[in-house]
N, C-alpha and C positions, 0 to 999 in steps of 0.2 A: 504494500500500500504506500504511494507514494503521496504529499502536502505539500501545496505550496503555500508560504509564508508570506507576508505582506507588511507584519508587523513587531519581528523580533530580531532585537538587537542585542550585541554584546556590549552589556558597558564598560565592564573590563573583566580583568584576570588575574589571579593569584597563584604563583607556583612554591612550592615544598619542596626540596631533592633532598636527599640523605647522600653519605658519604660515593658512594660508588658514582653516584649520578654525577657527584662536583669536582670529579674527578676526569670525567665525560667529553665528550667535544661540543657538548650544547650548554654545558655549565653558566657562562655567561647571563644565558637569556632567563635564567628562572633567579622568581623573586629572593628569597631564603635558601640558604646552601647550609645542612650541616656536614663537617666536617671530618669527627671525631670516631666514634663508635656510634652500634645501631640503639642504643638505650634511650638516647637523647635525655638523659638526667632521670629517669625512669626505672622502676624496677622491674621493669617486663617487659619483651617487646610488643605485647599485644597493647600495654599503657604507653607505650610510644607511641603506637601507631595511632591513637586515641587523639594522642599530644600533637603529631603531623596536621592531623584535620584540624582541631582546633587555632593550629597558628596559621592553617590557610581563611580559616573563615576570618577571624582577627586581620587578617593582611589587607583581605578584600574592604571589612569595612573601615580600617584605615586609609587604607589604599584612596576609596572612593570618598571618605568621611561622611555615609549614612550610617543610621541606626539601624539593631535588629527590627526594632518596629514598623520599621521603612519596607522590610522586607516581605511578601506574602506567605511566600513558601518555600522550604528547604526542603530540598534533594539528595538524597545522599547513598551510596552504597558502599562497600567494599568485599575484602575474601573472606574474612574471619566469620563463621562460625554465625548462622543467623545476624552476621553484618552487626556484630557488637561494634565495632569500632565506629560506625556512622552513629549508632543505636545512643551509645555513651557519649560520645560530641552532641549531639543533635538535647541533649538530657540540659545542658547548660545553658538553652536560647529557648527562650520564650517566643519558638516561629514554630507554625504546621509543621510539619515533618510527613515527607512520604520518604519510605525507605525503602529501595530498590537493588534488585541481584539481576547481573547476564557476565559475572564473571570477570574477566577482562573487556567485556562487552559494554559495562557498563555506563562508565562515562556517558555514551552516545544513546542509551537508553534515557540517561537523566536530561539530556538536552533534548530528546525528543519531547518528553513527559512535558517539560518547563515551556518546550515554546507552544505546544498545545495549548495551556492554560494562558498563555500570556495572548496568542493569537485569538481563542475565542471569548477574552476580556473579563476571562475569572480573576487575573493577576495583572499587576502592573509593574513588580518584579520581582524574579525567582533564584535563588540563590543552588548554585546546581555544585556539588561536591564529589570526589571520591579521593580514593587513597590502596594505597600498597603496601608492605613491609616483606622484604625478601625473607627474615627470620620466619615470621609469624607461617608467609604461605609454605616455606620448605617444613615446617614443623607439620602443618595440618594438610598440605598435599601430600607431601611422599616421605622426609624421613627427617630428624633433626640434623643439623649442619653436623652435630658431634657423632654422629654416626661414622661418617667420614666414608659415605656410600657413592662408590664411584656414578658417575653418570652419562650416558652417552651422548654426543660430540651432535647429535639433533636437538638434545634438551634447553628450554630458555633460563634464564635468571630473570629473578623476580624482583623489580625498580622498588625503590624504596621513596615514600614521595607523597607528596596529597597536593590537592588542583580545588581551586574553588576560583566558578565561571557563573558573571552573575549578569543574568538574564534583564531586560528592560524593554519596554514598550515606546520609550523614546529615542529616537533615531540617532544614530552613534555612526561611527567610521566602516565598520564590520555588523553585516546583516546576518542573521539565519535566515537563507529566503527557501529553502526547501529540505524535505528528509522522504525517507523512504524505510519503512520498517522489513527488515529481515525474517527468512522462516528458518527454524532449528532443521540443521543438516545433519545427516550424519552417515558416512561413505563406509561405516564396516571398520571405522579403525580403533583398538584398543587399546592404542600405545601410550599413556600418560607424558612421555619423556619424548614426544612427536608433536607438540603440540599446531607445530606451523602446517603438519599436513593434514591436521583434525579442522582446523580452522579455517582454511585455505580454501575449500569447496562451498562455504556460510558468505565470504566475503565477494567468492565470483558471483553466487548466484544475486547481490542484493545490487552489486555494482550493473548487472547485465539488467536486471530489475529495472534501476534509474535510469537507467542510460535509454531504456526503451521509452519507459513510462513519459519519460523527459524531452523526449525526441532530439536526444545530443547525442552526439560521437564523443569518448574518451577524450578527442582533444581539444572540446570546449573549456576542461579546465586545464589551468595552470599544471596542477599536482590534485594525481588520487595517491591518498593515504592509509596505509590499511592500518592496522593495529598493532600487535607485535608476532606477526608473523613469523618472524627472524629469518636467517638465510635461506632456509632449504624452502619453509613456506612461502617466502616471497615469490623464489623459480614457481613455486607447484602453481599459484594463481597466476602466474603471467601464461602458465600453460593452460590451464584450465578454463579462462577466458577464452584463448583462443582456438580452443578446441571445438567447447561447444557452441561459443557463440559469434568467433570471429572477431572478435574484439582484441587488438591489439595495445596496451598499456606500458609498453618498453619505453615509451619516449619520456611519458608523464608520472612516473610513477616510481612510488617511495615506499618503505615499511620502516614506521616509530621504531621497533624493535632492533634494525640495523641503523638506527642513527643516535640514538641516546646513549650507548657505550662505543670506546674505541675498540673496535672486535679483534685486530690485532695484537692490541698490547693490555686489557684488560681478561679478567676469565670469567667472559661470561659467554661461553659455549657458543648458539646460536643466536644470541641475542636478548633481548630487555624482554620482560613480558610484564603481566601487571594490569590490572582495570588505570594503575597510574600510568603509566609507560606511554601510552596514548597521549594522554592528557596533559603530560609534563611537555612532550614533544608538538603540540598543536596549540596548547596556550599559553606554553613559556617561546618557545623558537617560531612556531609560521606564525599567529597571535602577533608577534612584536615585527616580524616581517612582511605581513600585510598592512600595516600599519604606516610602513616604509612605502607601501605599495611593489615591493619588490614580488609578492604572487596577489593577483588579484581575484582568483575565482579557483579556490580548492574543494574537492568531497574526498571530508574523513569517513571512513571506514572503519570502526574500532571490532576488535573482534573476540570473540569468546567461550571457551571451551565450557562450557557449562554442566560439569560432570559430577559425578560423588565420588570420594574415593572407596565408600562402600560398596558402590555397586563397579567399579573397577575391579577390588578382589572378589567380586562375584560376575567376573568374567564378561562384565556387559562393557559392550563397546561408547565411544563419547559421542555426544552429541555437541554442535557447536552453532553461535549463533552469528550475526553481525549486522547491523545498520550502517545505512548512506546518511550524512548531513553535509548539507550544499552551504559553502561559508563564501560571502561578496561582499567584495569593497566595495561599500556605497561612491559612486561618484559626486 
């Protein structure tokens, strides 16, 4: 299902990294870089990651110098565990709260949600969140880091980070002028430590979607962006596209996952993954380069393996998902 927009804007953006991230070749462009360890003064990484999100919503409303009361509704998701970590941020502001899961997906599930509401004039502005903790997701995905369980060479690392993108109905430099929601794919694969090929078939199908529904060719935009695909899923949708649908995307096209770490000299396998990873990379780095007007017309792509690890050890294969959001620099 594809929407066009008419009346949602970004007023601005707030970015989070954790240490690996500001270490990064996009370091620069996000708002707050920690530095140090993953605790961030914290006795838990899952209270960090708590602490991530709350210093992005603090940033935005410094940032912007509105109130929470100013706000209508807060969006928020992340990996943890029925989404504690939005769940426990979200407990400290006196704003609505819808709390939202698609995994790494999310992000772009929260922005859809928010310019709904704000396009059919229930809101006037929505404060859209997520976050990451590579501790917290290797703990409750697949094994603690102190295991010291090798992994293989297609596996991602998981961005350490929170994003808070806040929605407005008054006209800014950068429009939401369209989305297209995604259907859960799933091609037979059960490899948890594969993620870019489990997610890779959710991001063709949604991009061939817009691009129909829309009546555009691939290179009406600037840059399509998928999510964190990382190396090997980046190749598998550049094939996939044009397999079944003809659609060629080699010229325009990028993946968050291979751009948020230096993948030569950092170890992070096949790249970033994360509901942040996304996020970090579209509203800290394109965010502040649209803005240059250096890309004028992108569709992200976030994407997301939306699995259990319970029904992994019972042998059930992943299912994954992914949404299109059309982002324009107002002229």
């Amino acid at each position: 299902m594809t929407t066009k927009y008419n009346n949602v804007y970004i007023e601005d953006t707030y970015t989070v990294c954790g240490n690996y991230e500001s270490d990064g070749p996009l370091a620069k462009y996000f708002d707050k870089k920690h530095e140090k360890d993953l605790y961030f003064g914290e006795k838990t990484f899952e209270k960090a990651e708590v602490k991530l999100l709350k210093e992005a919503v603090e940033g935005i409303l410094n940032k912007t110098n509105i109130k929470e009361e100013d706000i209508d509704l807060l969006i928020s998701g992340d990996l943890q565990n029925q989404i504690a970590a939005s769940d426990y941020m979200a407990r400290d502001y006196n704003i609505p709260f819808l709390g939202i899961f698609e995994a790494c997906a999310t992000s772009g599930e929260g922005l859809l949600i928010g310019s709904t509401f704000i396009e059919s004039k229930k809101s006037k502005r929505v404060l859209v969140t997520t976050s990451s903790h590579n501790m917290v997701s290797e703990k409750q995905f697949r094994n603690p880091t102190e295991y010291g369980a090798p992994k293989h060479k297609t596996a991602t690392f998981t961005t350490t980070g929170s994003v808070a993108v806040l929605l407005t109905n008054q006209k800014s430099k950068i429009k939401i002028e369209s989305s297209t929601i995604g259907k859960v794919m799933d091609l037979g694969i059960a490899d948890p430590n594969h993620m870019g090929a489990v997610m890779a078939p959710a991001a063709g199908e949604v991009i061939a979607k817009h691009l129909k529904d829309t009546k555009r060719k691939a290179s009406y935009y600037d840059l399509i962006l998928t999510g964190d695909l990382g190396i090997y899923g980046k190749n598998i949708l550049k094939e996939y596209l044009m397999t079944n649908y003809n659609i060629d995307i080699s010229d325009n096209y990028n993946d968050c996952g291979t751009m948020i770490f230096d993948l030569d000299h950092q170890p992070v396998l096949a790249g970033g993954s994360g509901p942040v990873c996304s996020g970090l990379v579209i509203f800290g780095y394109i965010y502040k380069e649209m803005l240059k007007r250096k890309y004028k017309k992108i569709l992200i792509v976030p994407t997301g393996a939306i699995f259990s690890p319970t029904f992994t050890f019972q042998k059930e294969t992943i299912p994954s998902i992914a949404n299109a959001i059309s982002l324009e620099v107002e002229i």
